[in-house]
C-alpha positions in Angstrom: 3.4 24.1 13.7 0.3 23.2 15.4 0.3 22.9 19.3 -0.4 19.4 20.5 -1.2 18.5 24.3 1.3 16.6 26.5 0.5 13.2 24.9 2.6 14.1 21.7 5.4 16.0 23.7 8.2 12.5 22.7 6.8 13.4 18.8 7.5 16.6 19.1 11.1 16.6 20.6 11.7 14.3 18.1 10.8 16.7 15.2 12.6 19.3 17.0 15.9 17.0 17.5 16.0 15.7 13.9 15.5 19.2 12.8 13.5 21.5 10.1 12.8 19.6 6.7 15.2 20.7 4.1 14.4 23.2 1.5 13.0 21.8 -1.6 16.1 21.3 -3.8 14.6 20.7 -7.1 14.3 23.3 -9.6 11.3 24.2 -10.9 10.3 23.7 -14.3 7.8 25.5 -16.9 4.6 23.6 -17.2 5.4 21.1 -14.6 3.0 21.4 -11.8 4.4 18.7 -9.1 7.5 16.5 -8.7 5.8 13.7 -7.6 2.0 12.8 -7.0 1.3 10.0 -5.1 -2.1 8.1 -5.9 -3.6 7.2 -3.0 -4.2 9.1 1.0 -3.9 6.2 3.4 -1.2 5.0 5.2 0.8 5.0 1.9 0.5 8.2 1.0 1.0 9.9 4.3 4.2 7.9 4.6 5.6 8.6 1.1 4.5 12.2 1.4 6.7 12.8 4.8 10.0 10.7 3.5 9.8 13.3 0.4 9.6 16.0 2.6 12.5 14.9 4.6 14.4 14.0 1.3 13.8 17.9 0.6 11.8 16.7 -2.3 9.4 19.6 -2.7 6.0 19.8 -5.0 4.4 16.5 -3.8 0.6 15.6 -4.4 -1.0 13.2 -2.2 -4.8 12.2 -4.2 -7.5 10.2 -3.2 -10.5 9.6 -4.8 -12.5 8.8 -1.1 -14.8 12.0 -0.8 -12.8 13.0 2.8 -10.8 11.5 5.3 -13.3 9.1 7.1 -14.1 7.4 3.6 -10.1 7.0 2.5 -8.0 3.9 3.3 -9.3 0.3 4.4 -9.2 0.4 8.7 -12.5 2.3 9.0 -14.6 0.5 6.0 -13.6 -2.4 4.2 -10.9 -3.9 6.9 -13.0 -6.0 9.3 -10.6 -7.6 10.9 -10.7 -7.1 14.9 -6.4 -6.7 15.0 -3.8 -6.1 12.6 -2.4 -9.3 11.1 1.0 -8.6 11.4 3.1 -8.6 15.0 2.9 -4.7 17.1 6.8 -4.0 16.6 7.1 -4.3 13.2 8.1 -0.7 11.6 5.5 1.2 9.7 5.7 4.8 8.5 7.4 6.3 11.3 10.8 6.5 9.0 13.0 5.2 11.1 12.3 8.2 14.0 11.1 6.1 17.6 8.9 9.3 18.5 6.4 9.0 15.5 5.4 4.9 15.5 2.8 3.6 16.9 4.6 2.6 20.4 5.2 5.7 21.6 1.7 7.0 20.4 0.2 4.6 22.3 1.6 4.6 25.4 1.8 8.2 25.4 -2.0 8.2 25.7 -2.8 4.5 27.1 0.3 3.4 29.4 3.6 1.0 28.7 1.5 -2.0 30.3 -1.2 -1.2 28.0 0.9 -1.6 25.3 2.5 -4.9 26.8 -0.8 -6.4 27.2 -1.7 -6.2 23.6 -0.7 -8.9 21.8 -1.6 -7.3 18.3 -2.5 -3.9 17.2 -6.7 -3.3 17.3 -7.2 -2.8 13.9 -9.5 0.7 15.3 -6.3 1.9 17.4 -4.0 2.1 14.0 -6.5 3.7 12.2 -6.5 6.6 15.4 -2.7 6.6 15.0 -2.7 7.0 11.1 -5.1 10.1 11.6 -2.8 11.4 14.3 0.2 10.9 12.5 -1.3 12.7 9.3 -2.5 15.6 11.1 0.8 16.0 13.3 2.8 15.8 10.5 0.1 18.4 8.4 0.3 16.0 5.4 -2.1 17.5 3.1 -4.0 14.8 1.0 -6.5 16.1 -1.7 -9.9 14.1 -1.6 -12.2 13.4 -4.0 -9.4 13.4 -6.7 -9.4 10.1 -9.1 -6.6 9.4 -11.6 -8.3 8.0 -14.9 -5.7 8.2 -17.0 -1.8 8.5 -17.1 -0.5 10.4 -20.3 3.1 10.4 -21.3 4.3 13.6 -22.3 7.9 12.9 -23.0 9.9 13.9 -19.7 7.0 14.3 -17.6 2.8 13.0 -17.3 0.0 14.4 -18.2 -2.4 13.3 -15.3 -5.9 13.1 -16.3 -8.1 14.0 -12.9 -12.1 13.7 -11.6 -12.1 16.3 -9.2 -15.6 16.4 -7.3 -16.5 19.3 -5.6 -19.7 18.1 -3.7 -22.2 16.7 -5.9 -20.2 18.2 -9.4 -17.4 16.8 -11.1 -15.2 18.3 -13.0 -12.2 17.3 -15.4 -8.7 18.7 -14.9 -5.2 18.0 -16.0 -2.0 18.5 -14.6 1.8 17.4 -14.8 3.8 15.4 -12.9 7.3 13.7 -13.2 7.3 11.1 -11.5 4.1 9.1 -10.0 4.0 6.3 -6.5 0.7 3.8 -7.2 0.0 3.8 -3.8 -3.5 2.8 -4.3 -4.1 -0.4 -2.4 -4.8 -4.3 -3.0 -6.7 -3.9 -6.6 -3.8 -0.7 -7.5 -2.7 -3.1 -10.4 -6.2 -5.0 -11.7 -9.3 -5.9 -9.4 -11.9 -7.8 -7.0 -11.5 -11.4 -7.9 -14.9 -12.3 -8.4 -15.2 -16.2 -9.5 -17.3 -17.0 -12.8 -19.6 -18.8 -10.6 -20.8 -15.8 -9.1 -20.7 -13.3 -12.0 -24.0 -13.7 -13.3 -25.4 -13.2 -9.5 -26.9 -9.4 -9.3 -25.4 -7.2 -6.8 -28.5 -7.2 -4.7 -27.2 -10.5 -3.4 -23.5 -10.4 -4.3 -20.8 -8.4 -2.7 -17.0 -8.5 -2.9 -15.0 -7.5 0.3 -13.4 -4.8 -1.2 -16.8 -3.4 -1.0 -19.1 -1.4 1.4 -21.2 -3.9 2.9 -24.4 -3.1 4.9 -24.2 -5.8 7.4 -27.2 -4.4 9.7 -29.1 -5.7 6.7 -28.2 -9.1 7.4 -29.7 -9.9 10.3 -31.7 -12.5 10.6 -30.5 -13.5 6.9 -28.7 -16.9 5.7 -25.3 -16.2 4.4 -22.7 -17.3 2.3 -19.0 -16.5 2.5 -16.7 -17.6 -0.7 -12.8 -17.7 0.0 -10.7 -19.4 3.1 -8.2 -16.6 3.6 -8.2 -13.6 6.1 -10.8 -11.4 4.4 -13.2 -14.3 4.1 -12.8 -14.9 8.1 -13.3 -11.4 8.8 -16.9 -11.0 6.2 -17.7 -14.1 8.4 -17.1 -12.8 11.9 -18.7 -9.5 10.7 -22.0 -11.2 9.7 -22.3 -13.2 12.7 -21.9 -10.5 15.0 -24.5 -8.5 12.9 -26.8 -11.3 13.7 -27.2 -13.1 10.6 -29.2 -16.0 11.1 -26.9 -18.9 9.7 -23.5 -18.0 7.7 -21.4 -20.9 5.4 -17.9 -20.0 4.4 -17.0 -22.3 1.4 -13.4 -23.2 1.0 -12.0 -24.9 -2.0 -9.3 -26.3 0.2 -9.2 -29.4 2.3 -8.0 -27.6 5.1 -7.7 -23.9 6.4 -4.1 -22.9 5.3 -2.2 -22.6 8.6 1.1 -22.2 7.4 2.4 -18.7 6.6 5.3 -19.5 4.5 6.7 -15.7 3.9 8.0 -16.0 7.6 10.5 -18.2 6.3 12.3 -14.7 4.5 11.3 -12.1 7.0 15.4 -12.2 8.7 16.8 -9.0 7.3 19.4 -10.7 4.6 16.6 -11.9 3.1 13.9 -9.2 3.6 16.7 -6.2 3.2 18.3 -8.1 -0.5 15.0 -10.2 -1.6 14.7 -7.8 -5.3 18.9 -9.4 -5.9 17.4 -13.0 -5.4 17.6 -14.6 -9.2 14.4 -14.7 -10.7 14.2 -18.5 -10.7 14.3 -18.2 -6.5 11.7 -15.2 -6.5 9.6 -17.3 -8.9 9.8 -20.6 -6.5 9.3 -18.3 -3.2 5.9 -16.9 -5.3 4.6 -20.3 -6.2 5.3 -21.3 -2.5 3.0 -19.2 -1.3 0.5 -20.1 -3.9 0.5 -23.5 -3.2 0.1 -22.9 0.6 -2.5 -20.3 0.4 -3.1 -17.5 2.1 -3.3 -17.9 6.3 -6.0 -16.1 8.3 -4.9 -15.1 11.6 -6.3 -17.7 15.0 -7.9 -15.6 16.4 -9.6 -14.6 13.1 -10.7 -18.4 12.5 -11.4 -18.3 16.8 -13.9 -15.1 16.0 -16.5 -17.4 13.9 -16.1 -20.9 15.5 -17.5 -19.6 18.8 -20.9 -19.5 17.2 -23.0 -22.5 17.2 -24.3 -20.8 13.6 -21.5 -21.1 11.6 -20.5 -23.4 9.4 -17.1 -24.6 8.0 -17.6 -26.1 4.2 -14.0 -27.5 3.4 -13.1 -29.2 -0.3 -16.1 -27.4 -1.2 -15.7 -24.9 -4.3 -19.2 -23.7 -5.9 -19.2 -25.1 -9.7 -22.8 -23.4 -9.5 -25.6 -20.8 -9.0 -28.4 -19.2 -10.0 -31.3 -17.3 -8.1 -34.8 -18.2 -7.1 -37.8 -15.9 -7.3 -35.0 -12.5 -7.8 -34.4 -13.1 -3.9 -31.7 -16.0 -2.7 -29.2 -17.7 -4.5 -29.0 -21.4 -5.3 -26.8 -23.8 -5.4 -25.2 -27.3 -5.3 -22.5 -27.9 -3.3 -20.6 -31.8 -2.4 -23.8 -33.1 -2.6 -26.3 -30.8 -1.2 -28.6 -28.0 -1.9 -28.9 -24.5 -0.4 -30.3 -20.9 -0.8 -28.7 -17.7 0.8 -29.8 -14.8 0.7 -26.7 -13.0 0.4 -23.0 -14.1 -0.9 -20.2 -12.7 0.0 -17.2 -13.5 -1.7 -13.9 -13.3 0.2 -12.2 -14.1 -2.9 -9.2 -11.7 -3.2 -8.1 -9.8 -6.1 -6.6 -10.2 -9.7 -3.6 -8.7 -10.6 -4.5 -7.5 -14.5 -2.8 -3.8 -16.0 -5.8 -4.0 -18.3 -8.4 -3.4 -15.8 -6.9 -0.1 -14.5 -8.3 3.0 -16.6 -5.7 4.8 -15.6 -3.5 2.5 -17.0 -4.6 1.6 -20.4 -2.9 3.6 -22.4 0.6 2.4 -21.0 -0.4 -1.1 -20.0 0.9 -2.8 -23.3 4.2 -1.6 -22.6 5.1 -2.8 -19.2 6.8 -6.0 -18.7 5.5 -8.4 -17.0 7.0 -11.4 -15.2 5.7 -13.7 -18.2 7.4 -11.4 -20.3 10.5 -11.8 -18.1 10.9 -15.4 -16.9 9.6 -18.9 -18.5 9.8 -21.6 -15.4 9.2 -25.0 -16.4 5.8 -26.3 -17.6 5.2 -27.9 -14.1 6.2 -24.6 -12.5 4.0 -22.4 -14.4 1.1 -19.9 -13.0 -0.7 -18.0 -15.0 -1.7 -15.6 -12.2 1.6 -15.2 -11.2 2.7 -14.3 -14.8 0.5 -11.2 -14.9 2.2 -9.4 -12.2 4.1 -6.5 -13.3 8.5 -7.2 -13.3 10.0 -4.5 -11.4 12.8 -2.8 -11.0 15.2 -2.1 -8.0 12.9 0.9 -7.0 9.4 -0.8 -7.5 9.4 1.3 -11.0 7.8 -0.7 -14.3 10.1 -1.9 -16.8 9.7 -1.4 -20.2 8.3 -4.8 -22.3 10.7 -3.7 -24.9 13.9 -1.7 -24.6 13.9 1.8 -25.9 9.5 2.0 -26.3 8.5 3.0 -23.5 11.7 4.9 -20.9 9.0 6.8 -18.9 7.8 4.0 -17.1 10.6 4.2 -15.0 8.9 7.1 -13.1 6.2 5.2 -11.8 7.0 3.6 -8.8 4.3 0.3 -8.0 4.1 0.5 -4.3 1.0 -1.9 -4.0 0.5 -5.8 -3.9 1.1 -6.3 -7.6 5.0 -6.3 -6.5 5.1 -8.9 -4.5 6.5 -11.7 -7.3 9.4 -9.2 -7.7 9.7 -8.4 -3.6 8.4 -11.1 -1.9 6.0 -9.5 0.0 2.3 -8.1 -0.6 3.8 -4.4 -0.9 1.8 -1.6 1.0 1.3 -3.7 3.9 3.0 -2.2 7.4 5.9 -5.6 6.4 6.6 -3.5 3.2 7.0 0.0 4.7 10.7 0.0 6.1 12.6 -1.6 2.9 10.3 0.0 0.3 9.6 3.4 1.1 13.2 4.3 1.7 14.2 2.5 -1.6 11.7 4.4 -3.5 12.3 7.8 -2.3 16.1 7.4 -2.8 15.6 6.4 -6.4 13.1 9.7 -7.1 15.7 11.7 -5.8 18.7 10.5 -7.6 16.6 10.6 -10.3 15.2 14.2 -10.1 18.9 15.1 -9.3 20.3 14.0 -12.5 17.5 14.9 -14.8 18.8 18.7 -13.8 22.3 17.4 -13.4 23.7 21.2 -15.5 21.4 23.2 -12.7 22.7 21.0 -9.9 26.4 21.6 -11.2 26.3 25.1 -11.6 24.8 25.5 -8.4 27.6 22.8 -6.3 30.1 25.1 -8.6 28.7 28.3 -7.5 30.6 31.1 -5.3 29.7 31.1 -1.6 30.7 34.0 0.7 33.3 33.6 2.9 32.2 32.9 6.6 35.4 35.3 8.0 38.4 37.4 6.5 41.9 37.6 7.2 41.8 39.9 10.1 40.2 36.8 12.4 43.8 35.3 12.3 46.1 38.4 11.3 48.0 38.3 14.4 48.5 35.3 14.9 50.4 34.6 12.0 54.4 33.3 12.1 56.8 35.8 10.6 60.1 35.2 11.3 61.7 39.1 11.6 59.2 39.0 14.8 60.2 35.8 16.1 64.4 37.0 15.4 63.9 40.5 17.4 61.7 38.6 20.4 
């Protein structure tokens, strides 16, 4: 194992306490090259890869289709928020062991009343502690590898890969049993991007999923679409860039304030939300829906300090169009203005038939429209789309009997949460989900060589001593008579 300094002594007792990783169990078999692959290096991926590895689930590919480590994940690129949006003790991939989270990183290297004065985690800090954990733990994550396309191939997948190699790409297949869609907020469809702004050419248009030069935007007039977190954070970005005026547009009358998923975070309803009927899961979905999505204070507090922003509420764009190639137009309550740039902080759509990857299977996953038909005053088209899974995050089948391999793929990304009440991938998600995944790959993996595993639990094992240990001291009563 690689040799840390003092700072990582508590991770490595713990490692050393909790023992080597088991042997991987699973027998091999001809023309399967992994077990599992896991789409997708970030947090996800690093996490899933170390609970296999402790599950002695061996053959596991991490891929990501970020050119190297720097480029892979959200904290470093498209995340602009200053501190994690969720509270510093929540559990994240640490599985459970106290010597691997992010506490004990941190004040192994910063102090215990560092860590007290923070109120959240610095969204820089967790990305230092996710490339610690990774190297640490010598996850091994394959970069510049992009699934385009998932074939079934009876028992197993045929897994159609862009591998690029520097500035070539080439085309490779391999196998796989089962697959985790660990691949972030657009794993299950895409960028949101409103039909107002689709006709706007990407010189002036940018989602926040993307890379967005905000140097550039100095001195510029800006436009932010979208009231939630990401929108905030494009905001506060741009104005610390210097942009010379930035507008964030929300349909909404007011900023949503109330985060209503708090209202299930106890650990009845957190550790049994999948059991809720679907009627309850449908209500909880349509809940949050109607109450939107809440930025964080100090997220709204990071643009209101400048006397250049400004807050455009009930205000939705119905148009634009651009001027002279160089600044969008448009009409808004009333008023007319140009930007030069728009940003839309729109979120994403949850749609199967966006993914590549996806489209030869997409037809035959169930969806929760497929599943459950709430009243007609209840109904949500958006919600609808999202995929209906199963106790393991695994796709169902739209009709029984068609399609039994989507059981193997496991959706650990936000297009689960109508089934599990949370946006899945998120650090919130990482305790319940992980652990229920990797449980259900094993079982599985064990019975699918259920003969192997029962000639094997049946098989003769050497004796760990012989009779002459005990000879002696065995009772025979013509001894005991003569003594």
């Amino acid at each position: 194992m690689t040799q840390f300094t003092q700072p990582d002594q508590h991770a490595l007792d713990t490692l050393r306490l909790i023992g080597p990783a088991p042997e991987n169990w699973v027998p091999p078999r001809d023309g399967i090259d992994h077990n599992v692959v896991i789409v997708g290096g970030g947090q996800t991926g690093a996490a899933f890869a170390f609970a296999l590895r402790r599950a002695g689930i061996g053959q596991v590919s991490v891929i990501d289709a970020a050119a190297d480590e720097g480029q892979a994940g959200v904290w470093l690129n498209r995340a602009r928020m200053n501190k994690l949006r969720t509270p510093k003790s929540l559990a994240g991939p640490e599985a459970g062991l106290p010597g691997l989270n992010f506490q004990a990183w941190y004040e192994a290297r910063f102090g215990a009343e560092s860590y007290a004065e923070i109120d959240r985690i610095p969204r820089t800090r967790w990305a230092e502690y996710l490339a610690w954990y990774r190297h640490f733990l010598e996850i091994p994550i394959r970069y510049g590898t992009r699934l385009t396309r998932i074939e079934p191939a009876g028992e197993h997948f045929r897994l159609h890969l862009e591998v690029r190699d520097g500035t070539a790409v080439r085309t490779v297949v391999e196998t796989a049993r089962k697959i985790v869609l660990g691949n972030g907020v657009a794993g299950n469809g895409g960028p949101n991007i409103p039909a107002v702004l689709k006709s706007l050419p990407p010189a002036l248009l940018a989602h926040t999923s993307e890379a967005i030069d905000f140097a550039a935007l100095r001195g510029k007039s800006v436009a932010v679409i979208g009231g939630a977190a990401s929108a905030f954070d494009a905001a506060g970005t741009a104005l610390e860039a210097g942009a010379g005026q930035v507008h964030l547009f929300a349909r909404r009358e007011r900023i949503a304030s109330v985060p209503v998923t708090r209202t299930r975070a106890y650990p009845g309803a957190y550790d049994n939300y999948f059991h809720l009927p679907d009627a309850i899961r449908w209500s909880q979905a349509r809940r949050f829906r109607h109450a939107g999505s809440t930025p964080p204070v100090d997220a709204v507090e990071r643009v209101t300090r400048f006397p250049n922003f400004h807050l455009h509420l009930g205000a939705p764009w119905t148009h634009a169009s651009v001027r002279d190639a160089q600044q969008v137009e448009t009409h808004v309550a009333g008023e007319s203005f140009a930007f030069d740039f728009v940003i839309a902080g729109t979120g994403y759509v949850v749609d199967l038939a966006l993914r590549p990857e996806l489209a030869q299977i997409a037809g035959h996953i169930r969806l929760w429209r497929d599943q459950y038909v709430p009243a007609a005053s209840d109904s949500d088209d958006a919600l609808g789309a999202h995929p209906y899974l199963g106790a393991a995050l695994e796709y169902l089948e739209k009709v029984e009997g068609d399609a039994p391999y989507l059981k193997n793929i496991h959706v650990y990304n936000p297009a689960a949460f109508v089934s599990f009440g949370l946006p899945v991938g998120d650090v919130p998600s990482m305790k319940r989900d992980i652990a229920a995944v990797v449980q259900r790959i094993s079982r599985d993996l064990f019975l699918a060589d259920l003969d192997a595993h029962e000639a094997r639990i049946h098989g003769d094992i050497a004796a760990d001593f012989d009779e002459s240990v005990y000879a002696q001291s065995v009772w025979q009563r013509d001894r005991a008579d003569v003594a």
